[in-house]
N, C-alpha and C positions, 0 to 999 in steps of 0.2 A: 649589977643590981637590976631587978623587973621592976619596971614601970608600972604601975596600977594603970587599967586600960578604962578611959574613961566613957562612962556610958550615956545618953541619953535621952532621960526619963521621959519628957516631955515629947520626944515621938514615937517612945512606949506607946501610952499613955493613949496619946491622940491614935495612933494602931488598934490598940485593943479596943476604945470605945468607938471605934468605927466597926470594928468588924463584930463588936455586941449593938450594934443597931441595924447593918445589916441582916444577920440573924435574927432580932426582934424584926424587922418587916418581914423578911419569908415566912415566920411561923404568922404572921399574919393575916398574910397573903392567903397561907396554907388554909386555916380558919376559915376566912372566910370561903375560899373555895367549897369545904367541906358544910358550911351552913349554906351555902346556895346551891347545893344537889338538895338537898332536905327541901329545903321551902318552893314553893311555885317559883318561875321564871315572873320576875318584874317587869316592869317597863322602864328602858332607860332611862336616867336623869334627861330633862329636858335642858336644851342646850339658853342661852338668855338670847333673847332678838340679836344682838348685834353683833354677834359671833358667826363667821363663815363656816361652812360644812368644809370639815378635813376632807383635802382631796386624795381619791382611792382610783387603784386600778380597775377596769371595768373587762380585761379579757387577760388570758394566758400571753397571749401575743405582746399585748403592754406592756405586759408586767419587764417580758423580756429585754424589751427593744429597752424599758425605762434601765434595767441592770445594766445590760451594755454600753447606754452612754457613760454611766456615772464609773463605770470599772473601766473604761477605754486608759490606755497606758501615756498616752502622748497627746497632746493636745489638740492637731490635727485630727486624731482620730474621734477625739472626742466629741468635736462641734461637727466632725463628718456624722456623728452618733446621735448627735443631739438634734443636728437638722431633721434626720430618718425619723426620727421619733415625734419632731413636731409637725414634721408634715401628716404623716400617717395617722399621728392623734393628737389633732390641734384644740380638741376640745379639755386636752388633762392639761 
């Protein structure tokens, strides 16, 4: 005799309306991309006083040295990576 195989609605369920809200944000995302070529370039939201400026790379060389430490395979090499990096750009 076959067993009925039993299924699991509730991560149906929670599956498909994740991946119908994912889809709702890209098509929105989309939108507005396509209403911001139309209209003039804005001025960015202003950030509120008490919020630090996200820190960013300032050269190709950075960007590098900064990949290198974080991808290093072993740990050693990493704080080898990591020293390279702060000495060379002790200001990021």
């Amino acid at each position: 005799m076959m067993q009925a195989r039993r299924t699991n609605h509730g991560a149906i369920w929670k599956l498909a309306l994740g991946l119908i809200g994912a889809a709702s944000l890209l098509l929105a995302q989309g939108q507005g991309a396509r209403q911001g070529q139309a209209a003039p370039a804005a001025a960015p939201p202003a950030q509120p006083a008490n919020v630090a400026k996200q820190p960013s790379v300032k050269s190709q060389k950075e960007a590098q040295e900064l990949v290198a430490a974080l991808n290093a395979q072993d740990p050693d090499s990493r704080i080898k990576a990591g020293e390279v990096f702060t000495t060379d750009f002790p200001a990021s």
